[in-house]
C-alpha positions as CSV (number, residue, x, y, z in Angstrom):
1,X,96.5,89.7,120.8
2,X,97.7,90.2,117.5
3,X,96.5,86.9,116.2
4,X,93.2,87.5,117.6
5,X,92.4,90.7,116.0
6,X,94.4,89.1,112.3
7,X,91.3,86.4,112.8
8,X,88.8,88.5,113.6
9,X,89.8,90.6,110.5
10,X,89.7,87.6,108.1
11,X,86.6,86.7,109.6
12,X,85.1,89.6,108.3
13,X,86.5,90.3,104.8
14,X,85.6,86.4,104.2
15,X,82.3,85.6,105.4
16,X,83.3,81.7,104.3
17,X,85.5,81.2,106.4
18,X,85.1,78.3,108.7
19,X,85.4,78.8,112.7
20,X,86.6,75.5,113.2
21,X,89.2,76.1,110.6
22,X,91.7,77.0,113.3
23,X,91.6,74.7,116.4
24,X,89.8,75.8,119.5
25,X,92.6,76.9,122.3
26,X,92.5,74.4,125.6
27,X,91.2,71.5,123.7
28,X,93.0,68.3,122.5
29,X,92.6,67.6,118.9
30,X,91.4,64.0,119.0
31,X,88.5,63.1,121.6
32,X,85.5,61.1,121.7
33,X,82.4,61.3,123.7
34,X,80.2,58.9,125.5
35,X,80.3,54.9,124.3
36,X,77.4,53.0,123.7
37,X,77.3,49.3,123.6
38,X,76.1,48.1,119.8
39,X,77.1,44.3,120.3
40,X,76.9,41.8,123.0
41,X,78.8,38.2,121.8
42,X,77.2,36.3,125.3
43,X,73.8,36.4,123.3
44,X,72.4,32.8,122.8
45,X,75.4,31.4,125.3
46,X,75.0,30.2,128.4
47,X,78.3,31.9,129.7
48,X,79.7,35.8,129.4
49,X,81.9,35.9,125.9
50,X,83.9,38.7,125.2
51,X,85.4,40.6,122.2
52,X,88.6,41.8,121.8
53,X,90.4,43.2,118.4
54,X,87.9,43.8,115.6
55,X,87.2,45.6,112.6
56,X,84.2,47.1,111.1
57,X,83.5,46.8,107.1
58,X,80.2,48.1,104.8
59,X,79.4,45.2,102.3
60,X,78.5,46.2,98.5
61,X,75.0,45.9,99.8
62,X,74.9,48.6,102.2
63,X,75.0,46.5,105.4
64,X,77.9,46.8,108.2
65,X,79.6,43.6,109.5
66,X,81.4,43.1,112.5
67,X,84.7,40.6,112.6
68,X,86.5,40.2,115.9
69,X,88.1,38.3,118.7
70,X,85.9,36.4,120.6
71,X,86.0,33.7,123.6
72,X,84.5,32.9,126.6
73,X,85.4,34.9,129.7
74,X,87.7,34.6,131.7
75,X,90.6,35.8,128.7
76,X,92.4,32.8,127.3
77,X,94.0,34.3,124.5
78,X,96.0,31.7,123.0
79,X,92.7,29.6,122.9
80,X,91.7,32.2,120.9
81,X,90.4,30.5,117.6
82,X,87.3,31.9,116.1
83,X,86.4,35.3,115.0
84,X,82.8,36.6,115.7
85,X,80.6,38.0,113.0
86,X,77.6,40.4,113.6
87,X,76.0,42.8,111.0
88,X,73.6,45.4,111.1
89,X,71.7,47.3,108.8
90,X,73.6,50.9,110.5
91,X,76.7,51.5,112.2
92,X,74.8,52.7,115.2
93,X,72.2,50.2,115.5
94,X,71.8,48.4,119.2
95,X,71.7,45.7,118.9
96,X,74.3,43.9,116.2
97,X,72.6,41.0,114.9
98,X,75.3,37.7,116.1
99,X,76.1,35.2,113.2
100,X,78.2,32.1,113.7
101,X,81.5,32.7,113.2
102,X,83.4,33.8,110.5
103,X,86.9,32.1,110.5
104,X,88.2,29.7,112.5
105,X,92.0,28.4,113.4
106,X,92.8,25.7,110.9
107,X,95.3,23.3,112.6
108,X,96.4,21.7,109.3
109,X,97.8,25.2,108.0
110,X,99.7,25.6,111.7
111,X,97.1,28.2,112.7
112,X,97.5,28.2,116.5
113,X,95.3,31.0,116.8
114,X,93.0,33.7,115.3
115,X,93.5,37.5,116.2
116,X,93.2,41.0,115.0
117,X,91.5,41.1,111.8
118,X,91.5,43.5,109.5
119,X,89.4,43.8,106.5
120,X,89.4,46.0,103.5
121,X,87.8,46.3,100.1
122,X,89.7,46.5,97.0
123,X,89.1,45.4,92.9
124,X,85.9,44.5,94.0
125,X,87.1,41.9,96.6
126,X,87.7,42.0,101.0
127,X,90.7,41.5,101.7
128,X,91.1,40.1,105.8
129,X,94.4,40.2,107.0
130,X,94.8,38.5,110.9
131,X,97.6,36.9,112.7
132,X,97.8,33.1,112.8
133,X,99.8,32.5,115.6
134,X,102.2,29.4,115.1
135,X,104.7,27.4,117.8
136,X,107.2,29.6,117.7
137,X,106.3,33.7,119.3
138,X,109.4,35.5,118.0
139,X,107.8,34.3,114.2
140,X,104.3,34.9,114.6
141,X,102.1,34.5,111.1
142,X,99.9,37.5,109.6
143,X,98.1,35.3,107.2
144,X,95.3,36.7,104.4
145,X,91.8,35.2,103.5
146,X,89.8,36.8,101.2
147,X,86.1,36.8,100.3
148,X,83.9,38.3,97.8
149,X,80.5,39.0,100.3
150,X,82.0,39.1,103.6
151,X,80.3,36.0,104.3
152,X,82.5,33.0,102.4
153,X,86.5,33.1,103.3
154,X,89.4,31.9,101.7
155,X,92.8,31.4,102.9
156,X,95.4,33.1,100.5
157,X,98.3,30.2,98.9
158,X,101.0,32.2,99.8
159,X,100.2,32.7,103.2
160,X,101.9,33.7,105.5
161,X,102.1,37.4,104.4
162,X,104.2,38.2,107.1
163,X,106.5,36.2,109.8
164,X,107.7,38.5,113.0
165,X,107.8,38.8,116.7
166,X,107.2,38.9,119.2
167,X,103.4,37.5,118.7
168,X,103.6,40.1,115.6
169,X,100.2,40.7,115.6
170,X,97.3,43.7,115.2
171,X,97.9,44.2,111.6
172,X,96.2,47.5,109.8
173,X,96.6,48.6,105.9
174,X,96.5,52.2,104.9
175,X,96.3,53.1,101.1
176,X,98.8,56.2,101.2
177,X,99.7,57.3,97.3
178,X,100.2,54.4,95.0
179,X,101.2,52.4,97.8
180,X,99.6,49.8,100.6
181,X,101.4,50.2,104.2
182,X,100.8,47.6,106.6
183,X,101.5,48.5,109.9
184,X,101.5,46.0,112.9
185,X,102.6,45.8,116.4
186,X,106.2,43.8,117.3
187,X,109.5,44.3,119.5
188,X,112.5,46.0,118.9
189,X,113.9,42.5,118.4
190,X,112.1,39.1,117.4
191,X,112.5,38.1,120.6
192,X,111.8,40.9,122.7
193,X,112.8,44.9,123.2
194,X,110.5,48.0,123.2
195,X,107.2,48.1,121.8
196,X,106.8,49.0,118.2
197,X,104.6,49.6,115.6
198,X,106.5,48.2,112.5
199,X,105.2,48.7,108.9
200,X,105.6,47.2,105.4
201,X,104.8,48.5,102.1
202,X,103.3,46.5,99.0
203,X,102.4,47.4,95.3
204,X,99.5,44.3,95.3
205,X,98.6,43.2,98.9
206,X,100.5,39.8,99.0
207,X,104.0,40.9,98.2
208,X,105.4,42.9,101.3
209,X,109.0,44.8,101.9
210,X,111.0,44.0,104.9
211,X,110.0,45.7,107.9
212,X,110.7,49.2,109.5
213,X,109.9,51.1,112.9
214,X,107.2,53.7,112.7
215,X,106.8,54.1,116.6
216,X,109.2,53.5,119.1
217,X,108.2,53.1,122.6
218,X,110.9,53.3,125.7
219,X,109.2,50.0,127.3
220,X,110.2,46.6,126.5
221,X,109.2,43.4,126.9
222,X,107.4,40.2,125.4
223,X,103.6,39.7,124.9
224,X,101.2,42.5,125.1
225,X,102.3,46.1,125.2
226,X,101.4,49.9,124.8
227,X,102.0,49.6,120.6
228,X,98.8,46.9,120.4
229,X,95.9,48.2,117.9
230,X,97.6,50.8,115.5
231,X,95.1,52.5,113.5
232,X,96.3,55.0,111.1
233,X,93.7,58.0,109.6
234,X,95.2,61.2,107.4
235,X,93.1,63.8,107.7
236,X,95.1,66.7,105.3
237,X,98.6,66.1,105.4
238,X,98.9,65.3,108.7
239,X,98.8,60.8,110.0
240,X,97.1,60.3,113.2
241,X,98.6,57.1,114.7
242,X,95.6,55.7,117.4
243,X,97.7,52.8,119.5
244,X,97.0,51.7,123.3
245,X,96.5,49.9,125.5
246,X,98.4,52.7,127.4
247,X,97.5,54.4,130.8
248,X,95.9,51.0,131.9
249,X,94.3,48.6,130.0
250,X,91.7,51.0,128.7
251,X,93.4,53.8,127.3
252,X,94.2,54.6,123.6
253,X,97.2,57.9,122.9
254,X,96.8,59.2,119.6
255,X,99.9,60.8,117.6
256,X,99.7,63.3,114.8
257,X,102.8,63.3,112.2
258,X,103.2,64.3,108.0
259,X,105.4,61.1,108.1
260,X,103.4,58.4,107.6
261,X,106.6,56.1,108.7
262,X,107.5,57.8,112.1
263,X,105.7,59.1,114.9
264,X,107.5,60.1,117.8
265,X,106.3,60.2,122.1
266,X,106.1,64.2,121.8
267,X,103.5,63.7,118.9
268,X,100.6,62.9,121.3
269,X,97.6,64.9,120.8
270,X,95.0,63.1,122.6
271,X,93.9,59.9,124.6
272,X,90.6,57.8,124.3
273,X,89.5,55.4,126.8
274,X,89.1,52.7,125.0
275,X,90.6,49.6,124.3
276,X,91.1,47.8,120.7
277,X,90.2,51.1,119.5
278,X,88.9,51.2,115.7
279,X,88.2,54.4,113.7
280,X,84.4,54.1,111.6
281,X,83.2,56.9,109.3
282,X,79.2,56.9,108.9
283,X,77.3,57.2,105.4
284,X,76.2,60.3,107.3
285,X,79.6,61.4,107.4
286,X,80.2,61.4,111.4
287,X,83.0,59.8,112.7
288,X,83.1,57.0,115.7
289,X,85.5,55.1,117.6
290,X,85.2,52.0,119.6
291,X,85.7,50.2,122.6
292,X,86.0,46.4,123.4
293,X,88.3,44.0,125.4
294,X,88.2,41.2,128.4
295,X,85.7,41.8,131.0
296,X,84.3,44.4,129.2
297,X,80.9,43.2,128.6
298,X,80.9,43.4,124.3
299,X,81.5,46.1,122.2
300,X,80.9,49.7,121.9
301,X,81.0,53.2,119.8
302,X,81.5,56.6,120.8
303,X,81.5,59.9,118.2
304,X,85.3,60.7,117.8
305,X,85.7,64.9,118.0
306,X,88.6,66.2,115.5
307,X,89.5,69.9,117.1
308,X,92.5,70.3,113.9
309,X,90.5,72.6,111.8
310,X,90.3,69.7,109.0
311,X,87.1,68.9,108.6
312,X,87.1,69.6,104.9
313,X,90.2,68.3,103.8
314,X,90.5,65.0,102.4
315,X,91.1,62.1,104.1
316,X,91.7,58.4,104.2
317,X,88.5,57.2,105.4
318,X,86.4,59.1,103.0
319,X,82.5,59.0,103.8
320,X,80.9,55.6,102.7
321,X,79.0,55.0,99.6
């Protein structure tokens, strides 16, 4: 009762003040609404495709491009060699227009596969970081290509970036500070354990540290687990940590923290269902998440809801120019 009546006070010796400043009661703080499919890779093929990991990125031109898993359905994802491209002239727009692919595995550089990109600009050049694959799952390759139009790609000399397991992979790069962090999805050991989300830092995008645990799940295993798909957004001083699948193979938990290196199980503050989930910010500001996967029929956005009362604080994924 107290804290009601202190709000409603504030409320009225500062007309300014914001509503949504303090989080509505009953609500989780991270939620999205109802997805809309933007991109169907079976266009133009005479069999269902799918796509799986992906990332979105706006070119210096204005226009949004689309890189992600792709393959013929049913899954098959160690045949998993080419990445799809679409663009579109909006984030929103239905259709994506399909281009032919962007990357494909090279066998000559031990590329067994092609998963998980993740592209950013920086210095004027796009920077896509993905995970090679190689013989050997307990030291999977992160590898780097980069490109100055998002159209022409071109493998780094000293890949790989990163060698972990096991099938290291889903790799995502958050400019905190003066500082890159990449964090990626691994085991407790190389060779199996929990689920993590490990992370590296780097002064210049090549050089990376050794790697620590940021996220700790109490299930272990090999292959595929609930720490796939980490997607990291600050919104104030608080990380939100986006990771999944988890509650079935569509399901994405969200964790807040102010430690951008640790997130614990009690940190949950929301769940998306959606799988492969990637966080978008429109030129119009709004902010969208997305859906994709096997059997899922192509890929999809939904608007993402904050309820933290940090709308107006700065953030990592500022609005577009």
């Amino acid at each position: 009762m107290r804290r009601t009546l202190y709000l409603i006070l504030v409320w009225c010796l500062c007309p300014s003040f914001a509503v949504d400043a303090v989080p509505a009661q009953n609500k989780p703080l991270v939620s999205a609404g109802d997805f809309i499919k933007i991109y169907d890779p079976s266009v133009g093929a005479n069999t269902r495709w799918y796509i799986n990991d992906h990332c979105f990125a706006r070119g210096k031109d204005g226009a949004w491009h689309m890189f992600g898993i792709t393959h013929a359905e049913p899954a098959k994802p160690l045949d998993e060699k080419h990445f799809a491209h679409a663009t579109a002239s909006g984030l929103t727009q239905t259709p994506w227009k399909k281009l032919p692919f962007a990357l494909s595995a090279d066998e000559t550089l031990q590329e067994t596969i092609l998963w998980a990109p993740h592209v950013i600009l920086f210095n004027n050049t796009y920077y896509m970081f993905y995970v090679a694959g190689g013989a050997d799952h307990t030291k999977y390759k992160i590898n780097l290509a980069t490109s100055s139009d998002l159209k022409t790609w071109k493998r780094h000399p000293k890949n790989p970036m990163v060698v972990d397991g096991f099938d290291a992979r889903d790799p995502f790069i958050l400019r905190d500070k003066n500082r890159w962090i990449m964090y990626h999805t691994a085991n407790s050991a190389p060779a199996g354990g929990n689920h993590i989300v490990a992370y590296r830092t780097s002064k210049d995008l090549v050089n990376w540290s050794e790697r620590k645990t940021a996220f700790t799940d109490p299930t272990s295993g090999t292959y595929g687990g609930p720490t796939e798909s980490p997607f990291v957004v600050r919104r104030g001083d608080f990380y939100y940590l986006f990771i999944g699948p988890r509650g079935g193979y569509v399901g994405t938990d969200v964790f807040r923290s102010k430690d951008p290196f640790h997130w614990d199980l009690a940190d949950k503050v929301g769940h998306i269902n959606s799988h492969a989930l990637e966080v978008a910010r429109d030129v119009d500001g709004r902010w969208y998440v997305s859906h994709s996967g096997w059997g899922q029929g192509g890929l999809y956005l939904a608007p993402l809801m904050w309820n933290d009362g940090l709308d107006d604080s700065e953030t990592s994924l500022p609005i577009p120019k």
